[in-house]
C-alpha positions in Angstrom: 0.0 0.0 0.0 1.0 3.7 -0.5 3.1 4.7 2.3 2.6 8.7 3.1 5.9 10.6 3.7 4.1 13.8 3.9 5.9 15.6 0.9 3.2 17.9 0.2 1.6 15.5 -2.5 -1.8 16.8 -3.3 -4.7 15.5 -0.8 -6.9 14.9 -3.5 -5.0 13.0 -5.7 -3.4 11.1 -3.1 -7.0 10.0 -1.9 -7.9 9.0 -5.5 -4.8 6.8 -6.0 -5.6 5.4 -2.9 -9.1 4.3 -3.3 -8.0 3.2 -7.4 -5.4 0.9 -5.2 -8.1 -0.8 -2.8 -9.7 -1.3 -5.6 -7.4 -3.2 -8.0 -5.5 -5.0 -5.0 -8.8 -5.8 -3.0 -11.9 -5.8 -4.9 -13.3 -2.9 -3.0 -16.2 -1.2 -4.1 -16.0 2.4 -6.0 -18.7 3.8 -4.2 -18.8 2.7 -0.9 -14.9 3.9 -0.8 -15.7 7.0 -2.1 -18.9 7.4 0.3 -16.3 6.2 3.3 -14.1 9.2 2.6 -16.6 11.9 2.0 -17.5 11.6 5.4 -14.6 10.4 7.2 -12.7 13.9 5.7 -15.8 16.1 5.8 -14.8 16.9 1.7 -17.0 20.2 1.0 -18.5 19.9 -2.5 -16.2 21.0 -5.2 -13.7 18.6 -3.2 -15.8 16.2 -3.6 -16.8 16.4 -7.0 -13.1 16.6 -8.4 -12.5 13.4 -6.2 -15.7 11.4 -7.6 -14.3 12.7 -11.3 -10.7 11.2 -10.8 -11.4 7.8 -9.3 -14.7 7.2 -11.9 -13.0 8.4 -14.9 -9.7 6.4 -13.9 -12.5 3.6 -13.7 -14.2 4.4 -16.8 -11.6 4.6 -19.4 -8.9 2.6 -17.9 -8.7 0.2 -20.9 -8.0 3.1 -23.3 -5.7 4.7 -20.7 -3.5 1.5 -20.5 -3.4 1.6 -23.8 -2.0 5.4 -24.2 0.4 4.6 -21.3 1.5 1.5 -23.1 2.9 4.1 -26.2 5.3 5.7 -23.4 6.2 3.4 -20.9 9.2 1.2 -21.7 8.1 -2.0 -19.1 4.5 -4.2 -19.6 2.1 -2.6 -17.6 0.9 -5.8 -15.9 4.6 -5.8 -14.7 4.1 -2.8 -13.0 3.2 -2.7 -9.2 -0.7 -1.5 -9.2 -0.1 1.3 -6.9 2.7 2.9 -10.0 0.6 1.7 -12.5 -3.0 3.7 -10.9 -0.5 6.4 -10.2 0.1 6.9 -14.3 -3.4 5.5 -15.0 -4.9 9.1 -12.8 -1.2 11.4 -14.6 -2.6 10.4 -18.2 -6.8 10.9 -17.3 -6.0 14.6 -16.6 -3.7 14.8 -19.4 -6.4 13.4 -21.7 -9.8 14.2 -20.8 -9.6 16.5 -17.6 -8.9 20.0 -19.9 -8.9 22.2 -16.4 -5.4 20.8 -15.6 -3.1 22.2 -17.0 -0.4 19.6 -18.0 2.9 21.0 -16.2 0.6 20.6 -13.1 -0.8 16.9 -13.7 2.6 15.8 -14.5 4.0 17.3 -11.6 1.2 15.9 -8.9 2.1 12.8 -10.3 6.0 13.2 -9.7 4.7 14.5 -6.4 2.4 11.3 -5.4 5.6 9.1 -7.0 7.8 10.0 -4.6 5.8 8.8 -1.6 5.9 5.4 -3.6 9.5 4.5 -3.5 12.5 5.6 -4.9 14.3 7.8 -7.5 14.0 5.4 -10.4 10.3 4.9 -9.8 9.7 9.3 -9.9 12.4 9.5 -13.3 10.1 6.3 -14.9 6.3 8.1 -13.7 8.1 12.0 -15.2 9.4 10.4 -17.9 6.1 8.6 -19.2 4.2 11.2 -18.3 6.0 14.4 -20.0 6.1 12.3 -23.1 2.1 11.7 -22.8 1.9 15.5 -22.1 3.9 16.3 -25.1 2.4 14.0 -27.9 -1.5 13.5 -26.5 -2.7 15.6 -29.1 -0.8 13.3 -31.5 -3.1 10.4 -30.4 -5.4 8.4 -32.3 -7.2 5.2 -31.7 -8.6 2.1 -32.9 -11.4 2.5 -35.0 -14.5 0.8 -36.3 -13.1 0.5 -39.9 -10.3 -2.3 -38.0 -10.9 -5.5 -35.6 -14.4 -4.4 -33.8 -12.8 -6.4 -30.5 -10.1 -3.9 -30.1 -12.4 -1.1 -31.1 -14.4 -1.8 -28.3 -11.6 -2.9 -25.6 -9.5 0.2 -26.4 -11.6 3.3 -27.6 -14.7 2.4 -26.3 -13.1 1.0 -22.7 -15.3 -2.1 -22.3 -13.8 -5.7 -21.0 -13.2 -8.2 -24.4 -16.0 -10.7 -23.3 -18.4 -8.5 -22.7 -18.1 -6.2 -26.0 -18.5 -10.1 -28.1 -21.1 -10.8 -26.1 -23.2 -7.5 -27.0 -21.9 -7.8 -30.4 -22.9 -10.8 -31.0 -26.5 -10.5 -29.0 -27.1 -6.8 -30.7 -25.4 -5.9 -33.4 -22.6 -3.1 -33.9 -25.1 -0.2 -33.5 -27.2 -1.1 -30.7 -23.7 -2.8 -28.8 -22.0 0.9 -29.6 -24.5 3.1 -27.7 -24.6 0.9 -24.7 -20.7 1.1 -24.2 -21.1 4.7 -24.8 -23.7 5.4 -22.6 -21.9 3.4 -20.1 -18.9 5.9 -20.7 -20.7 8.8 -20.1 -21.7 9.9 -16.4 -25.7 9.0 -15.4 -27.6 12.1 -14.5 -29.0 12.1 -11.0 -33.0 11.7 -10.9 -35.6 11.5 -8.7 -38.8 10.2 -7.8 -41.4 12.8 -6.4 -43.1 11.3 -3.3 -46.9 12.1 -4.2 -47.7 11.8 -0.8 -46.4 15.3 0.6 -46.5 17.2 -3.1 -46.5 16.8 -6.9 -44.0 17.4 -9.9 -44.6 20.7 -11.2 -44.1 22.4 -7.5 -41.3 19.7 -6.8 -39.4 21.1 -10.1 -40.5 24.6 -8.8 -38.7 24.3 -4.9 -35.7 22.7 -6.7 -35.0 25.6 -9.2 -35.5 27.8 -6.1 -32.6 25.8 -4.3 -30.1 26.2 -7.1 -31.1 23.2 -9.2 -31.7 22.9 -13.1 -34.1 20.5 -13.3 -37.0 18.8 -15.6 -39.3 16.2 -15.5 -38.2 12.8 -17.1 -39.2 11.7 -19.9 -40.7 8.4 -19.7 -41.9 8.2 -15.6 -44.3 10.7 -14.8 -43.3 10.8 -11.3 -39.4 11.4 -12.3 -37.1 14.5 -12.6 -33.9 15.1 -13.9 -31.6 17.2 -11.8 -28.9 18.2 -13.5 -26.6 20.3 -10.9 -27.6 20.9 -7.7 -25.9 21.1 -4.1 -25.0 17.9 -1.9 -28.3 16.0 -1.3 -27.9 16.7 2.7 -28.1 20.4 2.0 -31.1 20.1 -0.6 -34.2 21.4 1.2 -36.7 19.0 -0.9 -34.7 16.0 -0.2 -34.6 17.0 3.6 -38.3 17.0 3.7 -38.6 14.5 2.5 -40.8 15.3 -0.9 -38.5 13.0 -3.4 -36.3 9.7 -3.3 -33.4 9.5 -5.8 -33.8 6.8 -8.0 -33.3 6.0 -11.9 -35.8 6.5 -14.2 -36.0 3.0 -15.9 -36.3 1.8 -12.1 -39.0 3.6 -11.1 -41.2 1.8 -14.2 -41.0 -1.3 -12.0 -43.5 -0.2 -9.4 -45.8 0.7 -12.2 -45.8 -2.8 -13.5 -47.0 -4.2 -10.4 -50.0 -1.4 -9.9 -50.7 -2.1 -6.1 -53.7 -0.8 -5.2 -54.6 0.6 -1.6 -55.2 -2.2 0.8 -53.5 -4.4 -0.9 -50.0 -7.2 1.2 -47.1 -7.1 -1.2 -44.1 -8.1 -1.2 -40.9 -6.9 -2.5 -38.4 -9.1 -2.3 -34.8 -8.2 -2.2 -35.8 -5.0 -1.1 -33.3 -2.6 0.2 -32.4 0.2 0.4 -35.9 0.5 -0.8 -36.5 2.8 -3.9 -39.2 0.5 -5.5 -40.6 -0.6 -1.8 -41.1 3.1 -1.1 -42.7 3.4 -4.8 -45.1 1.4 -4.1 -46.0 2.4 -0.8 -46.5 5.4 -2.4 -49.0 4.2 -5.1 -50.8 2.6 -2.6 -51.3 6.1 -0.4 -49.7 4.2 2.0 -52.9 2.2 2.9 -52.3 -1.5 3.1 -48.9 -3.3 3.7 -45.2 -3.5 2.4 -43.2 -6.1 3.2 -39.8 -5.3 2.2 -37.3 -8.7 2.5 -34.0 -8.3 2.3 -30.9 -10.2 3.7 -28.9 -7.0 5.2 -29.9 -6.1 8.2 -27.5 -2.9 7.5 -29.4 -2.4 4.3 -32.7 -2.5 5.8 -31.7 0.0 8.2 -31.0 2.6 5.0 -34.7 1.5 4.0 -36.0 2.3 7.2 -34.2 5.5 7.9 -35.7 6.2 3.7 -38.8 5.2 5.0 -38.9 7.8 7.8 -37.5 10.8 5.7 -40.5 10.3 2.9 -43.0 9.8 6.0 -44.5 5.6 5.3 -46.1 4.2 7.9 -46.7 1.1 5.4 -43.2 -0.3 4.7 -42.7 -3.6 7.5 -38.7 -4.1 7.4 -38.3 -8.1 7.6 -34.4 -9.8 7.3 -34.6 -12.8 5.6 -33.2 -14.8 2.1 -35.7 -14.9 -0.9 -34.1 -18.1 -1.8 -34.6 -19.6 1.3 -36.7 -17.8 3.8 -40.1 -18.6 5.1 -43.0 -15.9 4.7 -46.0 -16.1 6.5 -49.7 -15.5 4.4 -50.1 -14.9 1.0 -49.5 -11.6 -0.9 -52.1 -9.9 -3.4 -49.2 -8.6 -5.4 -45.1 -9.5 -5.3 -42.1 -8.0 -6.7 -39.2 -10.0 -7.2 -36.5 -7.3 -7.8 -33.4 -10.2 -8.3 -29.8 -10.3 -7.6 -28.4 -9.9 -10.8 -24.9 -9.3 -12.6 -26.2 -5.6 -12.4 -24.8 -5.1 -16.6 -27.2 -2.9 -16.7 -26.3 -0.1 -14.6 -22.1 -0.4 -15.0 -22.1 3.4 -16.0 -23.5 3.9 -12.3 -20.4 1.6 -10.9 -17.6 2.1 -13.6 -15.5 -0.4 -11.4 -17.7 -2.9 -12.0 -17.0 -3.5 -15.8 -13.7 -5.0 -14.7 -14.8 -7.0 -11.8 -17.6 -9.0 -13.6 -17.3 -11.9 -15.6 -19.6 -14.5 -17.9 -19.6 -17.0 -15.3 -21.2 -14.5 -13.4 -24.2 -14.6 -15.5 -25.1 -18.3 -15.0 -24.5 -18.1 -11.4 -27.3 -15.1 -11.0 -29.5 -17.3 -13.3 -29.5 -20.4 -10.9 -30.1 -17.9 -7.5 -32.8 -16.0 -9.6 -34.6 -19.5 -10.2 -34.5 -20.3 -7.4 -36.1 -17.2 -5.6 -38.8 -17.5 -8.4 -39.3 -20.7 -7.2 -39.6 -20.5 -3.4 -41.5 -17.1 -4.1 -44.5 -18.6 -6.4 -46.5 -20.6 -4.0 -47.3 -17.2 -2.1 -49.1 -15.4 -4.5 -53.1 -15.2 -4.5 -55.3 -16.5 -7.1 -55.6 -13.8 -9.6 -52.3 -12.4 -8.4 -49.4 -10.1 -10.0 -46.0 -11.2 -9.8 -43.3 -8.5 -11.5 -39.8 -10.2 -12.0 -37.4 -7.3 -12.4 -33.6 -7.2 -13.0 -31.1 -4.3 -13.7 -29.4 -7.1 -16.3 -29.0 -6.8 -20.0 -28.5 -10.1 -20.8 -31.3 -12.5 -21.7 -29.9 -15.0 -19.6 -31.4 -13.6 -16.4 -34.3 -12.4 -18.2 -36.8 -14.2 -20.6 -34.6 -16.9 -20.0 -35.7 -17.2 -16.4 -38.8 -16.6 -17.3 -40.1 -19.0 -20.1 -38.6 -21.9 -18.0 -40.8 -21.0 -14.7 -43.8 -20.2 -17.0 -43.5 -23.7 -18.6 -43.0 -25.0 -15.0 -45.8 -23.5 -13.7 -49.5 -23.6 -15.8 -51.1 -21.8 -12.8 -49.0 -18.5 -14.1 -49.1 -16.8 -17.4 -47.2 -14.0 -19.1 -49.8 -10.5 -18.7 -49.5 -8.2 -20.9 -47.5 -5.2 -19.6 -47.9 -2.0 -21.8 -51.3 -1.1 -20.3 -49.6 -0.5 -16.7 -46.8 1.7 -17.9 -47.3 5.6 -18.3 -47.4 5.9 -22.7 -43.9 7.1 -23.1 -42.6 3.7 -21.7 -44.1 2.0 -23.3 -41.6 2.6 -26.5 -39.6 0.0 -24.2 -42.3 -3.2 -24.6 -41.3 -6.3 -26.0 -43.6 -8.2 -28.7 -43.2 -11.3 -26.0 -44.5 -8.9 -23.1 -42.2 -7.3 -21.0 -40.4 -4.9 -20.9 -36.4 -4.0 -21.5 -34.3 -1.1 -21.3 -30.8 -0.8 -22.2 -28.1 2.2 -22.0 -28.4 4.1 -24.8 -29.4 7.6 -26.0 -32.3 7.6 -24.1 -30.2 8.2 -21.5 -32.3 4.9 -19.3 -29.8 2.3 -17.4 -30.4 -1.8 -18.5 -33.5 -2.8 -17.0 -36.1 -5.8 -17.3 -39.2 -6.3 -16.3 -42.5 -9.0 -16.6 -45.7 -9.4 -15.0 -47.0 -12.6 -14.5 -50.4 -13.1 -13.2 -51.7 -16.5 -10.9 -54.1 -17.7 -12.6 -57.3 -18.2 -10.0 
């Protein structure tokens, strides 16, 4: 690990190499390290912002920047110890994409943060790689689609080999383009408006008035884009309670189900609660919520949510889908699955390089199996949603033709009546629904609603 000798190294970039180590050497978690030190350091928000742009866009493009650093560098990069070779990896982003540097400065930081890394030869090799970057970058090009479409999409578009075939091969060069370029762009933060204390158009109005520029979303009638705004714990609305932040795509998933007031449902895997709160919501908060999850520490985020939008319908319960006994039945239940989460990797940039395809058959078998210990406590007459944030049709239709063929007491209920008209630009001709990264600017998401058959 980096060792600090306290020689005036910027704080910033030390913290960013830092977290970009835990992350390589560990397999720690982008955002919960970047939460961690937010509040263990108190960062005010510029600070933060400029740290959350470092580590993500080190994250982001860090195929492409090997590959720049791999021009300059006279050693294999693999060869290189991972706390040098992050240090470079964060030199050549502000070189490249981060045009408020100035390059005598982010060559410099980077001797700086070298030298509490080791030795003389290790701060020549970092200046030397770097003031050659700095001095050719705008001499740069990069693999394009004319060549091999693999290394176009490893290289210039930043995305792991397996998973740029897979898309490939599953979409098509267009469709498997925009999703990697989606996913190398950074999400825009919305929200859901909690009908229960107000409604969009004064929502929109008290968030303008606190410094936001927002708009409503386009496709969930509930949703707002917020496109710059102050730290959420200093943003009046969000203090009060009068909106839950949530992506768009996501919040179509509690309009799928349509609970109606009165009615037991269940949301399984349910914290830290943005579709159990949804739904409490749609059902004015009259009836019951049981939100399952297996974290304890999660559901304690869902309850604390719960108490900031002001439910008194949301019943906290720890427990395994998979495995876990429920007591009664349910007039409605959401199964919101573990999944490999490929739908949402522009949210969690680190991600992209943690996942692999075996992952995708290992989510299928626990996402069966949930289905399957889940079915027998649905009412006659009954709507099951299966949702995933997942792209890939493995943890999708192919979960659910199998259970559909397994059980005749279910069938497949056609969707596009319970989603507001925009979204409906997202139904399948089987029935459900599907979302991908893309212009629309919506993460990967998948939804069906299946109805017991009384």
């Amino acid at each position: 690990m980096i060792v600090s000798r306290h020689l005036h190294a910027p704080p910033l970039r030390e913290l960013a190499l830092r977290i970009l180590s835990r992350i390589e050497r560990e397999g720690a978690f982008a955002d919960q390290l970047l939460a961690a030190a937010v509040k263990e350091r108190g960062l005010p928000p510029q600070e933060r912002a400029l740290l959350r742009e470092l580590t993500y866009g080190v994250l982001r493009w860090r195929n492409r920047l090997d590959w720049i650093l791999a021009r300059f560098a006279r050693r294999p990069l693999e060869s290189i110890d991972p706390d040098i070779r992050n240090l470079l990896r964060l030199g050549a982003y502000q070189l490249c994409w981060m045009t408020s540097v100035p390059p005598p400065k982010a060559v410099w930081e980077s001797v700086q943060l070298a030298r509490q890394l080791g030795h003389e030869g290790i701060v020549a090799f970092v200046n030397a790689v770097l003031r050659a970057l700095a001095s050719q970058r705008g001499l740069l090009s990069f693999p394009d689609r004319a060549g091999d479409l693999t290394t176009y999409f490893t290289v210039t578009l930043s995305h792991p080999a397996w998973l740029a075939e897979r898309w490939l091969a599953r979409y098509g060069l267009q469709p498997a383009e925009a999703m990697c370029q989606a996913n190398n762009t950074q999400p825009p933060l919305t929200a859901r408006v909690n009908r229960l204390r107000t409604s969009p158009a004064p929502l929109l109005a008290s968030l303008r008035e606190a410094g936001c520029e927002a708009e409503p979303c386009r496709y969930a009638p509930d949703g707002v884009w917020i496109q710059t705004h102050p730290p959420l714990d200093q943003l009046p609305p969000f203090l009060e309670g009068k909106l839950y932040i949530q992506d768009e795509a996501a919040m179509l998933c509690a309009y799928l189900l349509s609970p109606h007031a009165g009615d037991r449902v269940l949301d399984a895997c349910a914290a830290p609660g943005g579709k159990a709160t949804h739904l409490a919501e749609l059902m004015d908060d009259c009836g019951e919520v049981v939100a399952l999850d297996r974290s304890r520490k999660r559901l304690r985020l869902l309850e604390d949510n719960c108490q900031r939008l002001g439910l008194r319908s949301v019943r906290c319960l720890a427990g395994d889908a998979a495995t876990g006994q429920l007591e009664g039945t349910f007039d409605r239940i959401l199964v919101d699955a573990p999944c490999s989460g490929l739908g949402v990797i522009r949210r969690h940039p680190d991600a992209r390089w943690r996942k692999g395809p075996d992952l995708i058959q290992a989510m299928q078998a626990v996402q069966t199996c949930i289905l399957e210990q889940l079915a027998g406590l649905l009412k006659p007459d009954g709507i099951l949603v299966y949702a995933t944030c997942s792209t890939e049709p493995e943890e999708n239709e192919g979960v659910i033709r199998p259970f559909l063929e397994r059980h005749p007491d279910y069938r497949l209920d056609p969707a596009a009546e319970f989603l507001p008209g925009p979204a409906r630009l997202f139904m399948q001709e089987e029935g459900w629904f599907q979302t991908r990264p893309g212009p629309e600017g919506l993460d990967g998401f998948f939804g069906a609603r299946l109805r017991r058959i009384g």
